[in-house]
N, C-alpha and C positions, 0 to 999 in steps of 0.2 A: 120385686127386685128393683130398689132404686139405680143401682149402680155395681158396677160387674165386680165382685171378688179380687183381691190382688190376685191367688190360683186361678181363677177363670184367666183374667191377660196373660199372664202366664202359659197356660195351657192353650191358648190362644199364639200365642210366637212360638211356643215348642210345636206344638201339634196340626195351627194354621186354619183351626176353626173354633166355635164354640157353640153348642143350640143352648137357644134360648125358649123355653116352653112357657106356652101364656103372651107371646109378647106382643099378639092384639084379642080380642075376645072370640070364641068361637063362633055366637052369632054373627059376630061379621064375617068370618068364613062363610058362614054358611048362606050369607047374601050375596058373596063373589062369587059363590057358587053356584046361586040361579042364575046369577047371569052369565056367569060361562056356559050354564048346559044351553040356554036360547043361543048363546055366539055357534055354540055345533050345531045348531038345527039338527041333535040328537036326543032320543026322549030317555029320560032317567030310568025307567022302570019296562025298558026296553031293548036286551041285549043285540035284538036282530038289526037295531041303527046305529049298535059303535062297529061299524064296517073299517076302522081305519084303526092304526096301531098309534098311532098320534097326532092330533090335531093342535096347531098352531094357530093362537087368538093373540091379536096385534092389537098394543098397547090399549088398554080398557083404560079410560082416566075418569068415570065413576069416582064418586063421593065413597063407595064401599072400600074399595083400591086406596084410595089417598090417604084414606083413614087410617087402613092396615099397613100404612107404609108411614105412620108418620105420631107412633106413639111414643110415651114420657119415655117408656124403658128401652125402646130400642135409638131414640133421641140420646139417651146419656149411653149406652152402648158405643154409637157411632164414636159420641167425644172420647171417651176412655181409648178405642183403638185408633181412630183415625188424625185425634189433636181437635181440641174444644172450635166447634163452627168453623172446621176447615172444609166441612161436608156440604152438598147439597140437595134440600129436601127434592122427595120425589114427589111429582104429582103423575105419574103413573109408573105402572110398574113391566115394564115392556112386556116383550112377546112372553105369554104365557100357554107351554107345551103339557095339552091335556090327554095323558097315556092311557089309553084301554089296553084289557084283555083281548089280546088277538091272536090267532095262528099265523098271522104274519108280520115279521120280524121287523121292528124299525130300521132306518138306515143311519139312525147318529146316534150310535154306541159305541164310541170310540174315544179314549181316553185322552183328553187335551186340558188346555189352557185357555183360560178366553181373550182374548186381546181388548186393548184397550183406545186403539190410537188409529187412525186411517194412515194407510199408506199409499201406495200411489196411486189405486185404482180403488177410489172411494166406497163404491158400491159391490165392491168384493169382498167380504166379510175375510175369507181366507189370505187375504192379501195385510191387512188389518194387523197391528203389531201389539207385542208389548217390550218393554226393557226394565232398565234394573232401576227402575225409580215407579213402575208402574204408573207411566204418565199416564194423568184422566181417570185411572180407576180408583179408586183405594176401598173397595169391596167386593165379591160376588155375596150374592145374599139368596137364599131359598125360602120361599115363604110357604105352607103349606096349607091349605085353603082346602084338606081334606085329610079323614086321618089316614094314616101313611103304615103298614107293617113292612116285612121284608118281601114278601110277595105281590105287594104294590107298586113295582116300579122306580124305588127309591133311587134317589143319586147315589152313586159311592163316590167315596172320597176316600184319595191315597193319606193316608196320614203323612205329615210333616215332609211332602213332598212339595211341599212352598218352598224349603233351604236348598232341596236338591235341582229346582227351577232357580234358584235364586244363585247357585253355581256359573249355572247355564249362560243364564243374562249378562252376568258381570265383565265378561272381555268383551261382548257385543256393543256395550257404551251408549250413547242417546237413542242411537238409529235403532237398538232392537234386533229380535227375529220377528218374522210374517209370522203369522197363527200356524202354517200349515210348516214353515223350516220349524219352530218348537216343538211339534207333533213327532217331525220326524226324528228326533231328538229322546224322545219320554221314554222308547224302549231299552235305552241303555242306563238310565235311572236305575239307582239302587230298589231292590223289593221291597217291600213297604206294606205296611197291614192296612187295609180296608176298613172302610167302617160302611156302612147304611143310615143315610137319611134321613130316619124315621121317625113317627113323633103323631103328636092327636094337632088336628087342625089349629092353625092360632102359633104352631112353632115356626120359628126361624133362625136358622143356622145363616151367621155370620162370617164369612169364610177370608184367608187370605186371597188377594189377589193374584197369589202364583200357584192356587192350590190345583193340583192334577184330580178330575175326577169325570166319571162319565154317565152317561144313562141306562138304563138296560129295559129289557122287554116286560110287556107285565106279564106277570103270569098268576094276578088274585082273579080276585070277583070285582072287586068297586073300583071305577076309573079313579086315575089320580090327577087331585088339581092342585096347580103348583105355577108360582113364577120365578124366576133364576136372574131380577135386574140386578146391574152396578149400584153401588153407591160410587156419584160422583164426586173430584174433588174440587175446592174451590183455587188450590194453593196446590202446586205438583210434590208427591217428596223431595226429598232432600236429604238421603244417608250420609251425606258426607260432613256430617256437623256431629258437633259432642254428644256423648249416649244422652245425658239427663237434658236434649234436647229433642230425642227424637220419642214417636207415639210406638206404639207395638205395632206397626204394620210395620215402619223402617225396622226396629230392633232387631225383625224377624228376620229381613235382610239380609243386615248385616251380620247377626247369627250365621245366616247362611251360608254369606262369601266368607266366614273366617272360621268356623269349627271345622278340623279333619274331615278328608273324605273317609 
């Protein structure tokens, strides 16, 4: 796939995501994947060592990593939705959350938004905002670096719960909400269908920056490996310029603040 579909962008500002299957090779998966199983100090072929329901690996910047974050098709990806090298490439792919089978429950199943901006207390994630331009982000992106069913722990994603965040943000103005005043905000969101995840190693799902979505427990046989960075930008949005000016991350937007609740 040189270059995404007019339906895919499309489907992408209605819907607020799109997967992209193939968009690095699976042997490179499956080289992030040795190295992730040595980051656990857990053995593959050894259920009695995933003791834990989720292990968090900080930022891998591997030649395998940079590689999977930095192909032809997800390169013209970025420019289709983000605006042609308004992006900037990753040389790693931040904290990467690897979910076992466990009888005990994780603790961050819980449906949010990721923020994109420090707020006043730098080192508090929760503190950390977004607003209606999505300063600094202009992606969430899921890489999957194992294959993934529905009983692997897949993210869900609210569908086109980007317009209905994108409500939210618009009287907030520069400043934003913190990660956790948007949180407490999501329950009153219209219902909205669900999707899963899923996908054979080597997929990745390109998501709006306001999309609502969360984690859940595993409950297969194979851990799941996966990382969830930004794509950053170079140049902030800017919704407030002519449509055949803005990329599909703005359109989405705008969509947002102006079709009917």
């Amino acid at each position: 796939m040189a270059t995404l579909s007019t339906s895919q962008i499309e489907d992408f500002i209605d819907q607020g995501f799109i997967k992209i299957e193939n968009a690095f090779p699976e042997e490179l998966a499956e080289e992030c994947r040795t190295i992730l199983w040595n980051a656990t100090q857990c053995e593959p072929n050894d259920p009695r060592t995933w003791t834990r329901p989720v292990i968090r690996i900080e930022e891998m910047a591997g030649e395998p990593f940079k590689n999977a974050a930095n192909t032809y098709i997800l390169y013209n990806a970025f420019n289709e939705l983000v605006g042609r090298d308004n992006w900037l490439r990753r040389e790693t792919l931040g904290t990467l959350p690897i979910r076992f089978p466990n009888k005990e429950p994780a603790n961050d199943t819980g449906w949010h938004v990721d923020a994109s901006f420090a707020g006043d207390e730098v080192d508090n994630y929760f503190d950390w905002r977004i607003n209606i331009n999505s300063k600094g982000r202009a992606l969430l992106m899921l890489f999957l670096f194992s294959d993934v069913c529905e009983s692997d722990a897949p993210t869900v994603i609210k569908v086109a719960s980007h317009l209905d965040v994108a409500r939210i943000l618009k009287p907030e103005g520069e400043h934003g909400l913190s990660f956790m005043e948007l949180v407490h905000r999501l329950d009153s969101l219209p219902r909205r269908e669900e999707v899963w995840a899923t996908g054979k190693a080597g997929t990745v799902y390109l998501c709006h920056p306001f999309i609502v979505h969360a984690a859940q427990d595993h409950h297969g046989q194979t851990p799941k490996f996966m990382a969830q960075p930004p794509l950053f930008l170079k140049k902030d949005f800017n919704i407030h310029r002519p449509d055949r000016q803005l990329c599909a991350v703005e359109k989405a937007i705008v969509r947002g603040i102006t079709i009917p609740e």
